[in-house]
C-alpha positions, 0 to 999 in steps of 0.5 A: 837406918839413920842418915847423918850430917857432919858440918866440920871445919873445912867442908862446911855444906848447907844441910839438904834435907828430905822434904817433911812429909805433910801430917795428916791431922784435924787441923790443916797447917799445909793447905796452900798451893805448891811453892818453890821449895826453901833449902836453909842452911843452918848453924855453922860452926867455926873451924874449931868446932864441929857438929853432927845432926842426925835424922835417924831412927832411935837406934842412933847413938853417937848424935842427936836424933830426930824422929819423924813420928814421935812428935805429939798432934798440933791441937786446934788451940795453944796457950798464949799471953797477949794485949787487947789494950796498952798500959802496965804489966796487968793489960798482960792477958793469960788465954787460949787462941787459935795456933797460927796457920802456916804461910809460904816460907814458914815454920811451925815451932813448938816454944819451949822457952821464950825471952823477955825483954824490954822491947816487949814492955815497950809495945805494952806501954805504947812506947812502940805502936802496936801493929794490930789488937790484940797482939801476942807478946815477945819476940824472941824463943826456942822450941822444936819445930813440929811443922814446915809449909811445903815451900821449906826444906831443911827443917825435920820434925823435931829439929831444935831451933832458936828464933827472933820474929815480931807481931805476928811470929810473937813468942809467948803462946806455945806455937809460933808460925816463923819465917824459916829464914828467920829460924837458926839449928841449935847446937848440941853444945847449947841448951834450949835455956841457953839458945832462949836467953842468948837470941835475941839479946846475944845477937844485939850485944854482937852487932853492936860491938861489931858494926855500931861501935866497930870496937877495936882492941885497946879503945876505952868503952863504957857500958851503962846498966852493965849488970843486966841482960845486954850489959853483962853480954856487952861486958863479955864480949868486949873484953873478948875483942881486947876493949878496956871496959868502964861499968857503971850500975846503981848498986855496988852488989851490980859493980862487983858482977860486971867486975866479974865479967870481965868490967876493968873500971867500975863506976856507980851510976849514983855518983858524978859519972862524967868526972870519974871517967875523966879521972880513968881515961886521963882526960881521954873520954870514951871511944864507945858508948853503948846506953841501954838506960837513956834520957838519964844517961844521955847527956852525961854520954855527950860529955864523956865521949870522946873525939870521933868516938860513937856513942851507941843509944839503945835503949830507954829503961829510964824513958825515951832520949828527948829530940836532939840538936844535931849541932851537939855532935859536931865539936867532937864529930861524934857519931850518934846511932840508934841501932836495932838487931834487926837490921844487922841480920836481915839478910840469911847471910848475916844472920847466920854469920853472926849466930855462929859467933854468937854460939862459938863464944858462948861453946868456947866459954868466952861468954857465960849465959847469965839467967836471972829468973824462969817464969812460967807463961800465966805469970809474964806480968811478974815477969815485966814487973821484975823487968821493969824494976831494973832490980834483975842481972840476967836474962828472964825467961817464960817456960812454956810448958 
């Protein structure tokens, strides 16, 4: 007899579920003390939408369903892609590891795909410190979750689900062990290709936008690199809230996609890019920068922001922004941020705020997911060399078979 959930516009509720049974198997994922049980609510609609979860049995029709006992056996090992040293794409290691015990508060994901982005080259590189060797890669997939510690409800076997964690939640191998806190239902409207390749970098574009840049209608904004993965997101999104939109990329093939997202002025990034946006703001300059390229791009940004205007830096596809002299910013009164997702979504509230617009735009068809290429695990170096080439438009994503 199924029981069903509807989350509609008027009553949105959290979801209590029955606590998930322990699983008896060779391997013991749920062996810690009793906790005090975890309830999470997960992705809520807005009032437009609405939608249905079931935890049923097969007989269900109308939904989606969740079966408690179909789900295969934990083994022992998984699959995964690591470093054991920092360097290029071949320190990228294809092995077998133990799957993670579960802690207190946490999950266990079974990935079905995993985002690749360009957070990850950097803690490859050594850009980033490493937090411990070897280190499993990525930061970010979809999957089902296949176990839950005892401390958690909310999450059944089977439930689809999308993440964003770091070392040691890391996301190319085939199981992650993931704060629930952490882990966001994904709607029967997405797929688990879709919900991979919007997480991570959906959410950064969002927050950007929303609390680094606070774009309002009518304000002129520039994005670089607009044909990539956060630009063409960018590009979607800021035509959503009414921005006027500069892009600017290295090939004319890029320019007409960011045109083809929405961009209102296309500029090429090989061209003297201070003086054509002087021409196209009327002297204006930019309200809002969002920089995913970096040292390449940073002076010219200083120049081309405009008075009071917040020139968002968060990337470094063309190397890290060398120290700055704070007395730059003062003439304009610009404001300089360096944002991280993270810390716009640290807290549940807000990370289920923000996911649920994240998914409505895309549900809504305000934003397409663009994905450039699907690898399989053993080939995340190609991946990164693909990545790294600033040759790709779109999202790259790992298939974890």
């Amino acid at each position: 007899m199924s029981r069903s959930i509807a989350i509609a516009s008027r009553s949105l509720q959290r979801l209590t579920a029955r606590p998930i049974a322990r699983q008896a198997a060779s391997r013991q994922f749920l062996g810690a003390a009793p906790h005090r049980r975890l309830h999470l609510p997960l992705y809520r609609p807005s009032p437009s939408l609405s939608l249905s979860l079931s935890h049923s049995t097969p007989s269900s029709s109308s939904t989606r369903s969740f079966s408690t006992t179909k789900m295969a056996p934990v083994p022992a090992t998984m699959k995964a892609v690591q470093i054991s040293k920092i360097g290029g794409p071949e320190v990228l290691e294809y092995t077998e590891i133990p799957v993670p015990a579960l802690g207190a508060g946490q999950v266990l994901v079974r990935n079905r795909f995993a985002g690749i982005n360009y957070i990850d080259t950097y803690f490859r590189s050594g850009l980033y410190p490493a937090p411990s060797m070897p280190l499993v890669m990525g930061r970010e997939a979809s999957g089902e979750v296949v176990a839950a510690h005892a401390s958690v409800s909310g999450f059944a076997p089977g439930t689809r689900v999308a993440y964003m964690a770091g070392a040691p939640s890391a996301a190319y191998a085939e199981f992650t062990a993931v704060d629930a806190a952490k882990v966001i239902a994904i709607p029967d409207q997405l797929s688990s290709e879709e919900a991979a390749a919007i997480f991570l970098q959906g959410l950064t574009a969002w927050t950007f936008i929303r609390e680094a840049g606070e774009v309002k209608a009518g304000q002129w904004t520039l994005v670089h690199a607009a044909a990539g993965g956060v630009g063409t997101l960018l590009v979607q999104m800021l035509k959503s809230v009414g921005a006027k939109i500069i892009a600017t990329a290295s090939t004319d093939e890029k320019l007409a996609l960011a045109k083809g997202y929405g961009a209102d002025y296309l500029v090429n990034s090989n061209d003297d890019i201070v003086s054509k946006v002087k021409e196209i703001t009327g002297g204006h300059g930019v309200d809002a920068i969002f920089d995913g390229v970096g040292k390449a791009t940073f002076d010219a940004d200083l120049q081309m922001i405009a008075l009071k205007g917040h020139l968002i830096s968060f990337g470094n596809a063309s190397g890290a922004v060398p120290p700055v002299n704070i007395l730059q910013l003062g003439p304009k009164n610009v404001k300089l941020m360096r944002p991280i997702v993270n810390g716009y979504v640290s807290e549940r509230a807000d990370l289920e705020k923000y996911t649920s617009e994240l998914f409505d735009l895309v549900i809504s068809k305000k934003v397409e997911v663009k994905i450039h290429n699907i690898y399989s695990l053993k080939d995340a170096a190609q991946a990164h060399i693909d990545l790294e080439s600033r040759g790709t438009t779109g999202k790259l994503l790992l298939k974890i078979e």
